[in-house]
C-alpha positions in Angstrom: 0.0 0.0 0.0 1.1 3.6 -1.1 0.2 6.3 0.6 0.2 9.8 -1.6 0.0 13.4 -0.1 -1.7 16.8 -0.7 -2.3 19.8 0.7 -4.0 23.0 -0.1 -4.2 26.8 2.3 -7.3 28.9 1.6 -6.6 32.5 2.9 -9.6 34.9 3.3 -13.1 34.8 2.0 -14.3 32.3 -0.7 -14.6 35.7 -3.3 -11.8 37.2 -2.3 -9.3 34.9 -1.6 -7.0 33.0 -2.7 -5.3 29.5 -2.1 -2.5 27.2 -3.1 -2.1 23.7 -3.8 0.7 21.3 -3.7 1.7 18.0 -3.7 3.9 15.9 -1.0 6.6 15.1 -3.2 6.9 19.1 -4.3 6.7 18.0 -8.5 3.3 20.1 -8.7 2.8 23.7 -6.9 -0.3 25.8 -8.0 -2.3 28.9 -7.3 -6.5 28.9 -7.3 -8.9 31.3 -6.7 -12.6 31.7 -6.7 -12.5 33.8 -10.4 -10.2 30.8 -11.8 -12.8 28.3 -10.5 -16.4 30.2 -11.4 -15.2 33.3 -13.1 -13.1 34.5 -16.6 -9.8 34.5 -14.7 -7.1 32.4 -15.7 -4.7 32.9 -13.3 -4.8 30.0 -11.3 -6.0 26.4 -11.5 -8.6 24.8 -10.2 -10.0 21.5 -8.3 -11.5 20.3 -11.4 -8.7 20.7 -13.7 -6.8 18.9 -10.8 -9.1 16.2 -10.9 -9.2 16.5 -14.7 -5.2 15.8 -15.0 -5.7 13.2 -12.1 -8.2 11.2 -14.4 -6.2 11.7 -17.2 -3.1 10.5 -15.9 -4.4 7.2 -14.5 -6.6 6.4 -17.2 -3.4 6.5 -19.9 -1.3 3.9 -17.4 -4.3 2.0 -17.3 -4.6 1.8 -21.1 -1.2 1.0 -21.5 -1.3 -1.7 -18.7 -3.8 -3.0 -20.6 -2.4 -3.1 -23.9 0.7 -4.6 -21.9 -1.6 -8.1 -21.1 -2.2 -8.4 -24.9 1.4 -7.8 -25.9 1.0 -4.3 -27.3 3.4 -1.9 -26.1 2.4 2.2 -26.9 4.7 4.2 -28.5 2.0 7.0 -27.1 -1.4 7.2 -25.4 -2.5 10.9 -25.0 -5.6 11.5 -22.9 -7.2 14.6 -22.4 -10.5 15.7 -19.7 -12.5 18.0 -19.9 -14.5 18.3 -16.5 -17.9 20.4 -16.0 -18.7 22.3 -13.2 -22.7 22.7 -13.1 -25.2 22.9 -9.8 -27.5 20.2 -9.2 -29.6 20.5 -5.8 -28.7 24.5 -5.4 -24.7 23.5 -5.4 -21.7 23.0 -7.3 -21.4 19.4 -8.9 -19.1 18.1 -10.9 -21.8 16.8 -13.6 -19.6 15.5 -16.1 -16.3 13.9 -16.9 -15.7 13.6 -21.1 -11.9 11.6 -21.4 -10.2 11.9 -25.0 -7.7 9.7 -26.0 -5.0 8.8 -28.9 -3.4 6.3 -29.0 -0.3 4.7 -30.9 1.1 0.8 -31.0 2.0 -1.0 -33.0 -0.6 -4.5 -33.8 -3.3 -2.1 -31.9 -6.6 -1.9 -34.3 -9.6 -0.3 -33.7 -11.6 -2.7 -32.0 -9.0 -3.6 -29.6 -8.5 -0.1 -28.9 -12.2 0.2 -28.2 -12.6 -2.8 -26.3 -9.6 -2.0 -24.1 -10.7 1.8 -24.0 -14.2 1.0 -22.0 -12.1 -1.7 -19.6 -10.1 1.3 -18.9 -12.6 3.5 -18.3 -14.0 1.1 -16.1 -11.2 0.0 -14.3 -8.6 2.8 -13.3 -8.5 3.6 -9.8 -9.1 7.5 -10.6 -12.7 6.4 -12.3 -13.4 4.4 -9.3 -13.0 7.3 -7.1 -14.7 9.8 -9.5 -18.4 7.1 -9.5 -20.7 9.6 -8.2 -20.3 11.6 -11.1 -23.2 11.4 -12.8 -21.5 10.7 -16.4 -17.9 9.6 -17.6 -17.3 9.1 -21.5 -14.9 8.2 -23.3 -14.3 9.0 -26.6 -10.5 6.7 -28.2 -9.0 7.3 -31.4 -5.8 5.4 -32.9 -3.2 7.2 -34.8 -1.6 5.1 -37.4 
């Protein structure tokens, strides 16, 4: 069992203040804000893109540990989230999580990539964690 850290500070008021988040290890360090979460700002990130790079993430080693059981070894898999932010019940929800991915390998057809792409999907520990959103797609492409 692997234990992985986070932390995040909030200072002030949830419109005008401002946090940071960052990860145990140090690798990631970012700034996020009330106008970068439900506003036009973009100077900051947010949970959702968090989560969005999270999902993205595991769901392309899942994919590729995958492919590994059949023999198929990428050259690439390239995944991509896009995560909406809605209200549902008079709050914030995350009502949607919409995964792209490409992929290249070598002996990888279509219908493998498909089948492999929903077992994915299904499978990766991120997806797990993310089941109370209310949908997940996944739309996979292969690059010849």
């Amino acid at each position: 069992m692997k234990k992985h850290k986070a932390e995040a500070r909030w200072n002030k008021g949830l419109k005008d203040g401002e946090g940071e988040v960052k990860s145990g290890n140090g690798a990631l360090q970012a700034k996020y804000s009330f106008a970068s979460r439900f506003g036009d700002s973009n100077s900051g990130t947010t949970p959702e893109e968090l989560i969005g790079a999270a999902h993205a993430g595991c769901y392309s080693m899942f994919l590729s540990a995958l492919m590994g059981k059949q023999d198929i070894t990428p050259d690439y898999i390239e995944t991509k989230a896009v995560v909406t932010l809605g209200e549902q019940d008079g709050a914030p929800t995350i009502l949607k999580i919409e995964l792209t991915t490409e992929a290249k390998a070598a002996g990888l057809d279509n219908e493998k990539l498909q089948q492999l792409a929903q077992e994915a999907k299904a499978g990766c520990p991120v997806s797990k964690a993310l089941s109370s959103v209310p949908e997940i797609t996944i739309q996979a492409s292969l690059v010849e």
